[in-house]
PDB file of N, CA, C and O in Angstrom:
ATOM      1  N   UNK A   1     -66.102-116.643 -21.348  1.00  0.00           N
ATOM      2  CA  UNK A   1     -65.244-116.084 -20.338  1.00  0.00           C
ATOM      3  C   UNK A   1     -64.968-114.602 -20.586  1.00  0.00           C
ATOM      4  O   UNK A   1     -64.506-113.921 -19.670  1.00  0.00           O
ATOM      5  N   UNK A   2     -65.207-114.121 -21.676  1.00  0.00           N
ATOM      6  CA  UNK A   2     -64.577-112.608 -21.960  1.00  0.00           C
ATOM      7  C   UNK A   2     -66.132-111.824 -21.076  1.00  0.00           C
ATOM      8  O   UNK A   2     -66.438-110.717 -20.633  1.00  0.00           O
ATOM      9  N   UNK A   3     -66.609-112.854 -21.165  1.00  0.00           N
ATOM     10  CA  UNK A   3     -68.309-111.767 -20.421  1.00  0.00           C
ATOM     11  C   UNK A   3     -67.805-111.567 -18.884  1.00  0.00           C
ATOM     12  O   UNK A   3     -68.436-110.743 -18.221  1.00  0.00           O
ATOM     13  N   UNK A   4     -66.939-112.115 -18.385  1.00  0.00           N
ATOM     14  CA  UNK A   4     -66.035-111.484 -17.261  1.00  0.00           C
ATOM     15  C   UNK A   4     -65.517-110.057 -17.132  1.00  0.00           C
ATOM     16  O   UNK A   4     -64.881-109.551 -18.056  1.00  0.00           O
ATOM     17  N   UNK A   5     -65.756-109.449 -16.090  1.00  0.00           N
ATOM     18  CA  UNK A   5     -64.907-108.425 -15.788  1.00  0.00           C
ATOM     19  C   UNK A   5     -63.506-108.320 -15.419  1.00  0.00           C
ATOM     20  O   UNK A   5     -63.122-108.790 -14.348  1.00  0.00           O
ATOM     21  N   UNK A   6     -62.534-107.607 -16.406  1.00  0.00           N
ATOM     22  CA  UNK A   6     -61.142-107.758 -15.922  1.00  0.00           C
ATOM     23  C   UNK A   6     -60.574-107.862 -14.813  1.00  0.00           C
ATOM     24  O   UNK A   6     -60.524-106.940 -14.000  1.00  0.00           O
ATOM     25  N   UNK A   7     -60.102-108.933 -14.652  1.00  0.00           N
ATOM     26  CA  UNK A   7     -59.421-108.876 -13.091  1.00  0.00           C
ATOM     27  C   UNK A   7     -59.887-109.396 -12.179  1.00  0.00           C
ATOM     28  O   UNK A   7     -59.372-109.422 -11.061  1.00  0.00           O
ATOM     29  N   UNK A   8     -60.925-109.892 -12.487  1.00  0.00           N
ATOM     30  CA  UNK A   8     -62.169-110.423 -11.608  1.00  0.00           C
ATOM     31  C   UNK A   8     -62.260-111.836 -11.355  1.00  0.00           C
ATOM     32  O   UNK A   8     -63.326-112.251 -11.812  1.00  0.00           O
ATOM     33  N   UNK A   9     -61.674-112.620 -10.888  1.00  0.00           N
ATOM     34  CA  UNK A   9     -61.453-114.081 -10.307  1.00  0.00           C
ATOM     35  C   UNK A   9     -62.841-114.394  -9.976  1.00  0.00           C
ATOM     36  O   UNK A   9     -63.376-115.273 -10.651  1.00  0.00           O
ATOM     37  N   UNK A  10     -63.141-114.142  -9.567  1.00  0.00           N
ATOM     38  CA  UNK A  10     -64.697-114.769  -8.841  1.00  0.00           C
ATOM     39  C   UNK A  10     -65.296-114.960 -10.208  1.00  0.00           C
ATOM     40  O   UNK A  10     -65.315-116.100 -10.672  1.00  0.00           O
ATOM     41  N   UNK A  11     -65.589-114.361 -10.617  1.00  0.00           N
ATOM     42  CA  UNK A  11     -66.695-114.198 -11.598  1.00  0.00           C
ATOM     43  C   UNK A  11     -66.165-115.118 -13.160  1.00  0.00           C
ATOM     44  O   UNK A  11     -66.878-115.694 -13.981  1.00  0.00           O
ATOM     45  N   UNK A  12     -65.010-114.993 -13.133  1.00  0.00           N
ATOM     46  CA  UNK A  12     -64.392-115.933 -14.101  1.00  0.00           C
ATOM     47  C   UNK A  12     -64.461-117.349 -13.271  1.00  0.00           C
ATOM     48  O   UNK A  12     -64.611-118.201 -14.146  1.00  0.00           O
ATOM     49  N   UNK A  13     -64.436-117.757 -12.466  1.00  0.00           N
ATOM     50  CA  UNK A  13     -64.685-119.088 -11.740  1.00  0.00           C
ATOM     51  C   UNK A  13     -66.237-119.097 -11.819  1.00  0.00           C
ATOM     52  O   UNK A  13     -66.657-120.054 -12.470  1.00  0.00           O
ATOM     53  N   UNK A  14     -67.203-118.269 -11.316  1.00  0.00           N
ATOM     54  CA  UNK A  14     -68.443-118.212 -11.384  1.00  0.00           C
ATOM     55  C   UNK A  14     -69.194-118.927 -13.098  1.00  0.00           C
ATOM     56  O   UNK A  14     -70.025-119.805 -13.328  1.00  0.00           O
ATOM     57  N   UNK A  15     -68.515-118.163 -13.835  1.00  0.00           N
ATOM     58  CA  UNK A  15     -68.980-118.211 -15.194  1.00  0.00           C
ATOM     59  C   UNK A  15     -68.565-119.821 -15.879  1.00  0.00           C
ATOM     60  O   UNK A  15     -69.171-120.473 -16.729  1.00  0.00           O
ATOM     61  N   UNK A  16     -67.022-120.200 -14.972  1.00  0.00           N
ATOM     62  CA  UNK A  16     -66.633-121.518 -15.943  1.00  0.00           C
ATOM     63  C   UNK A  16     -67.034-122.478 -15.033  1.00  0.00           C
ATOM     64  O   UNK A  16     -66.691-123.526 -15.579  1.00  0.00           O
ATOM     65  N   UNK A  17     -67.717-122.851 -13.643  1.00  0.00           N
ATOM     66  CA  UNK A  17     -68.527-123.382 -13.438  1.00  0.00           C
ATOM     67  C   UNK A  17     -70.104-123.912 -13.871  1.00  0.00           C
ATOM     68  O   UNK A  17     -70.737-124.929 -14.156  1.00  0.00           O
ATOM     69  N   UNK A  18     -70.239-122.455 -13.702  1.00  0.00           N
ATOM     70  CA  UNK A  18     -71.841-122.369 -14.606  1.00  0.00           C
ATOM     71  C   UNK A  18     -71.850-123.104 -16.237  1.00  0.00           C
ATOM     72  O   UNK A  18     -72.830-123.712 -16.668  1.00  0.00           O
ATOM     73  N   UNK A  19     -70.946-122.967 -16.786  1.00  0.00           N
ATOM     74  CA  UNK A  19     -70.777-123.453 -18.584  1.00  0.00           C
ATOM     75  C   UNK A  19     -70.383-125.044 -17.869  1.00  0.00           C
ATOM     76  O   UNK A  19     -71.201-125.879 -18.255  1.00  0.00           O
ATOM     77  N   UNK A  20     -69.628-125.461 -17.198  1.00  0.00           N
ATOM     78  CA  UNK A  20     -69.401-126.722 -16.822  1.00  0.00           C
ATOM     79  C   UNK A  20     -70.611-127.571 -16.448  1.00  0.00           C
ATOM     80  O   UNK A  20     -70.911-128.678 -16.895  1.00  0.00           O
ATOM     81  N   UNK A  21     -71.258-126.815 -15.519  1.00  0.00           N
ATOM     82  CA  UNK A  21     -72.862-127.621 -14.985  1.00  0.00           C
ATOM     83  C   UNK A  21     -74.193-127.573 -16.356  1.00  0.00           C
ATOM     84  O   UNK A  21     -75.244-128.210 -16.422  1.00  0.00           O
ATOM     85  N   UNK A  22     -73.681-126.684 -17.193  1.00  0.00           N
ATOM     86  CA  UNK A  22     -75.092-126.362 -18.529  1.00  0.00           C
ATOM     87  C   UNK A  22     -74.330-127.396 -19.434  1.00  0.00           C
ATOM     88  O   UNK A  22     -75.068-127.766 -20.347  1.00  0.00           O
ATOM     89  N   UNK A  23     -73.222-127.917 -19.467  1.00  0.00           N
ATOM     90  CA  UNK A  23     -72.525-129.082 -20.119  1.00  0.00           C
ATOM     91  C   UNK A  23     -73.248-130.552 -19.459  1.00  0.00           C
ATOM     92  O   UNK A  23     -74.039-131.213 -20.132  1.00  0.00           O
ATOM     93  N   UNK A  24     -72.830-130.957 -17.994  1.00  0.00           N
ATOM     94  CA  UNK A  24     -73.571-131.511 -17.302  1.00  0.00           C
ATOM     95  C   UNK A  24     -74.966-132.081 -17.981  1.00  0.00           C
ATOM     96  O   UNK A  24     -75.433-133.183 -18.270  1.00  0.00           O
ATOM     97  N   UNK A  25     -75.314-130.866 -18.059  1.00  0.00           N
ATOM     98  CA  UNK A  25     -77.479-130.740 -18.107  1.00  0.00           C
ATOM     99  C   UNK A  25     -77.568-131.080 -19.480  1.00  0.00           C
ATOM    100  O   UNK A  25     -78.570-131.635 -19.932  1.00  0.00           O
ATOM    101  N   UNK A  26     -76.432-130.739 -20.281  1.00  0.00           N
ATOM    102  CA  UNK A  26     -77.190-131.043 -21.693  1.00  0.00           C
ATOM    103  C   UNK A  26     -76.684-133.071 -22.098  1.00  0.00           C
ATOM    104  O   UNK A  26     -77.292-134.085 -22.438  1.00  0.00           O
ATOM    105  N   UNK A  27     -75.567-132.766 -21.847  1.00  0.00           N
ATOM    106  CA  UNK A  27     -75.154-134.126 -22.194  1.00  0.00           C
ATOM    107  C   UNK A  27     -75.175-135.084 -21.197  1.00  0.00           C
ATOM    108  O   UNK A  27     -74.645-136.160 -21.477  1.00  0.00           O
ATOM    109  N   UNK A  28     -75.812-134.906 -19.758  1.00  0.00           N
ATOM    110  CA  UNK A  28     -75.556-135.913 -19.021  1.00  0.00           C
ATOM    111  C   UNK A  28     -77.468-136.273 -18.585  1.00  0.00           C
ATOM    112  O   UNK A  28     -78.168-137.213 -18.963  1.00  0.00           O
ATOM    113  N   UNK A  29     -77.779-135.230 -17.782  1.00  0.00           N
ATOM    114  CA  UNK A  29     -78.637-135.307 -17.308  1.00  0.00           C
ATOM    115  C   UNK A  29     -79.950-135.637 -18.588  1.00  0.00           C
ATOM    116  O   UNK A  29     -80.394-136.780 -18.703  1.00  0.00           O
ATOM    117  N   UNK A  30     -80.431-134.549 -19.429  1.00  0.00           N
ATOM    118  CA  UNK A  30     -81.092-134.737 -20.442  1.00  0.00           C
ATOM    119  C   UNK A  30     -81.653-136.253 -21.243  1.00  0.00           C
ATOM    120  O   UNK A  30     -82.781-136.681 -21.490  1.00  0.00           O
ATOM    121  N   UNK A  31     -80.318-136.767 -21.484  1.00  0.00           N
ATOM    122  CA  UNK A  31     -80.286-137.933 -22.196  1.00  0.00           C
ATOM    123  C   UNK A  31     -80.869-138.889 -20.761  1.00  0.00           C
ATOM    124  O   UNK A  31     -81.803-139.690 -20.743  1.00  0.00           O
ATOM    125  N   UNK A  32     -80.023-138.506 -19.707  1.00  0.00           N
ATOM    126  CA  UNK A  32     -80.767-139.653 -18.403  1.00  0.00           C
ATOM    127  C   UNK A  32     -81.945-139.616 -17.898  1.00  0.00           C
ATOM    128  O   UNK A  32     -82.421-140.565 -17.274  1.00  0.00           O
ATOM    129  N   UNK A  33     -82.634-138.368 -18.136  1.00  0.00           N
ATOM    130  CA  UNK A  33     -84.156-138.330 -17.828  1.00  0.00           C
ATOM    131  C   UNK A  33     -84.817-138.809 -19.056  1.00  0.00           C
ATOM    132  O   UNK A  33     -85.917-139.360 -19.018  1.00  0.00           O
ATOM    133  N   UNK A  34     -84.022-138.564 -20.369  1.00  0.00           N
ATOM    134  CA  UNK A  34     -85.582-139.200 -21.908  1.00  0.00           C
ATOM    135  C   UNK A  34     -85.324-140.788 -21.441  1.00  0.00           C
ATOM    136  O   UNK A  34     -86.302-141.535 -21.460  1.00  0.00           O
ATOM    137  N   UNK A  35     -84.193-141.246 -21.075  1.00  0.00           N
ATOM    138  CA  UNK A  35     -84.217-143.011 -21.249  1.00  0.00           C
ATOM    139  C   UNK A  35     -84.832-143.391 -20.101  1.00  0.00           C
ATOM    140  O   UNK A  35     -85.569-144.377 -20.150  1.00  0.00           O
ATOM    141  N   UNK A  36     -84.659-142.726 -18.928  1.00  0.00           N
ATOM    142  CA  UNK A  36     -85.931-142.818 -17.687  1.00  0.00           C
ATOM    143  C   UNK A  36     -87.214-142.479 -18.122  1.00  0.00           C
ATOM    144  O   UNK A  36     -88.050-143.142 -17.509  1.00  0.00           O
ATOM    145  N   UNK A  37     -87.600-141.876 -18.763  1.00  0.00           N
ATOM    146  CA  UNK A  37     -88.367-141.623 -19.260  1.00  0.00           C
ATOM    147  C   UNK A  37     -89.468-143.208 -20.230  1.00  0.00           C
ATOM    148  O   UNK A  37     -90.267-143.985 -19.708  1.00  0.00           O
ATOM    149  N   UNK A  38     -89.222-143.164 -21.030  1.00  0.00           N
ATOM    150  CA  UNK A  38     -89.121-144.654 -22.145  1.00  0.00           C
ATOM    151  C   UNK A  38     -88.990-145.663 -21.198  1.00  0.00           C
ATOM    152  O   UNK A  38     -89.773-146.598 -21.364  1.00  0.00           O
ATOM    153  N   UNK A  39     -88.231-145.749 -20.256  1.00  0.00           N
ATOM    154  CA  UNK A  39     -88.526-147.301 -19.606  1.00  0.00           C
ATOM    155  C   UNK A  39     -89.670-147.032 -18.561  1.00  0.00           C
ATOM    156  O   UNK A  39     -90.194-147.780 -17.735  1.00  0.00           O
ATOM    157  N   UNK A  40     -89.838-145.972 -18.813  1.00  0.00           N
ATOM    158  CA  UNK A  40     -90.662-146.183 -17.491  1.00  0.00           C
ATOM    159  C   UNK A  40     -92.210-146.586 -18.081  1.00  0.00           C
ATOM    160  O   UNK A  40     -93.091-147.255 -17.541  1.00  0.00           O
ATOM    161  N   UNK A  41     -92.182-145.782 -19.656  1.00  0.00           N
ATOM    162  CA  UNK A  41     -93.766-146.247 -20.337  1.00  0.00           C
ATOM    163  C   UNK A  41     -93.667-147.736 -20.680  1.00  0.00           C
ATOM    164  O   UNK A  41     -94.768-148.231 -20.923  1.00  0.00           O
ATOM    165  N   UNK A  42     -92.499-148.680 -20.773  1.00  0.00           N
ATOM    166  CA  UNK A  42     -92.522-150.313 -21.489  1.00  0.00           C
ATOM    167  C   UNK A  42     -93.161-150.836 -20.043  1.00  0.00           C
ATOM    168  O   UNK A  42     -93.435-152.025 -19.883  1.00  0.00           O
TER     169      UNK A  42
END
């Protein structure tokens, strides 16, 4: 969040969205495509 420009609302919403959805991708999605993944070769 400090990679924000002072004062700058948008971009501080912009930025803690973006870290929210790369949270998403690592711990949600990732793990749900390798186990899709594996069942799909049995």
């Amino acid at each position: 969040m400090t990679l924000a420009e002072d004062g700058s609302d948008a971009q501080v919403l912009g930025l803690g969205i973006s870290v929210i959805l790369l949270n998403l991708g690592i711990y949600i999605a990732a793990p749900a495509v390798t186990v899709w993944q594996i069942k799909k070769r049995i």
